[in-house]
N, C-alpha and C positions, 0 to 999 in steps of 0.2 A: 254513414248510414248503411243500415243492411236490411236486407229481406229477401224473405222466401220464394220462388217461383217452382210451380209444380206443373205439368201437364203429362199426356199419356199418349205413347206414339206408336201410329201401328206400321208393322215391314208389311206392305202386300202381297211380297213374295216367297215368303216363310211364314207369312200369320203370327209374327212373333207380336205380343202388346207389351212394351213397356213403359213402365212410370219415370219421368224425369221430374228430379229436383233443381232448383238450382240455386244459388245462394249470392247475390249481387250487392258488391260490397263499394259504398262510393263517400270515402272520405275524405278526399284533396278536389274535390269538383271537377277532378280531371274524367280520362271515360271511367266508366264503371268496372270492376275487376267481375268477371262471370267464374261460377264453379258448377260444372254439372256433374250427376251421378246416378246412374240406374240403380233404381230402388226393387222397382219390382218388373219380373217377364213372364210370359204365362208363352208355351210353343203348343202345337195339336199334341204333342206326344205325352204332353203332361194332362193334357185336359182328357185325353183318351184314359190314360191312368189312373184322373179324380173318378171318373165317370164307373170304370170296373170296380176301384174302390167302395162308391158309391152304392151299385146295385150289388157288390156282393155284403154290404155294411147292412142293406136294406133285408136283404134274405137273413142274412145270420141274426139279426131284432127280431126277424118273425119268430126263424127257428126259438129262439132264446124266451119270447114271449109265450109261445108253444109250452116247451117246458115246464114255465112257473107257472101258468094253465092248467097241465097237466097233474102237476105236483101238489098244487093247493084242490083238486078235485074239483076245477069250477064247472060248473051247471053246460053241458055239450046244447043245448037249447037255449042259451042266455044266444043274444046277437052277436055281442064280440066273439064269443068263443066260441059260436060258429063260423063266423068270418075267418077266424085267425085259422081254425080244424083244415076249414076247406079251400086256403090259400098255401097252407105249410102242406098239405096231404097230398097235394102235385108236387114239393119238393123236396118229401120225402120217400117217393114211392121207387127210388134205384135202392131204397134202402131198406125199405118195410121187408122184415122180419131177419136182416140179417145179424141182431143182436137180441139178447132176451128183454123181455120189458117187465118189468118188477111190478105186482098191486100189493097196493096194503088200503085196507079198506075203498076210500074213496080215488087216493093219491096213485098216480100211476108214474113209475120211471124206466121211460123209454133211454134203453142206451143207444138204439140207434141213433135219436136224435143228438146225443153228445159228437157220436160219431160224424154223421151229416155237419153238423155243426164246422167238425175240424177239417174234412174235405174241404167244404164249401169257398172257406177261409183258405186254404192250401192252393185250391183252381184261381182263387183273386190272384193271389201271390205270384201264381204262374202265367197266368197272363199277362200281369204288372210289369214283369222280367222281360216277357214275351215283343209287349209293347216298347218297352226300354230300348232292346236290344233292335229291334228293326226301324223304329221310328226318330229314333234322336240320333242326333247330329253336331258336330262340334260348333255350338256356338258362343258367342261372347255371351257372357250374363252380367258383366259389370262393368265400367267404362268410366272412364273420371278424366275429365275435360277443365282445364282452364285457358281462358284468354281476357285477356286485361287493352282490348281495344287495342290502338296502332301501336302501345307503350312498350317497347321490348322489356322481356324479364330480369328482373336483379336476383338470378339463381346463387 
């Protein structure tokens, strides 16, 4: 007979969480054969990583909804596209007017925004690195455990 066993373990003193499987195998009634194996770990320096990812993923959706705003000429008095003008217009003001911005009729193409766009994206990355490089630490991420009760091994 077999079956699955899972729970999730935390180090107190690295904050690491991880997932244990384990696979318990008992065919002769004798003890149970155990198999464990970390599936999944999460440490601060990744979660610090999700999180820059995160808000700079957040910023560059604006910037990028900005854009298609822009380009399809939507109504600068509609709600959204107020909201979006006056939440992108703080972060794009290191950048206002340092590229030219194209009209045709209603459609406007801002190249600074392309620009902002690949800074923004560039500063994650840098951080990303940043965080990498100071915050992590050599540690196990996988670990594969067997014991089969008092039974020594037939290796």
């Amino acid at each position: 007979m077999q079956h699955e066993e899972e729970r999730q373990v935390r180090n107190e003193s690295s904050g690491v969480v991880r997932k244990e499987s384990s696979t318990v195998v008992d065919d002769t009634g004798e003890a149970p054969v155990r198999e464990a194996s970390v599936v999944k770990s999460s440490t601060p320096a990744r979660r610090a990583m999700e999180g820059i990812y995160l808000l700079f993923g957040i910023i560059d959706a604006l910037l990028l909804i900005r854009l298609v705003l822009k380009l399809l000429g939507a109504n600068v008095h509609a709600g959204f596209a107020s909201f979006t003008y006056g939440v992108t217009d703080f972060l794009l003001a290191p950048f206002h007017g340092l590229l030219p911005t194209y009209v045709s009729g209603q459609s406007v193409f801002e190249l600074s925004l392309i620009f902002a766009i690949l800074i923004y994206s560039l500063i994650a990355v840098g951080l990303v690195r940043l965080v990498a490089i100071t915050l992590s630490r050599s540690v196990m991420v996988s670990q594969h455990s067997r014991s089969e009760g008092l039974k020594p091994r037939s290796d």
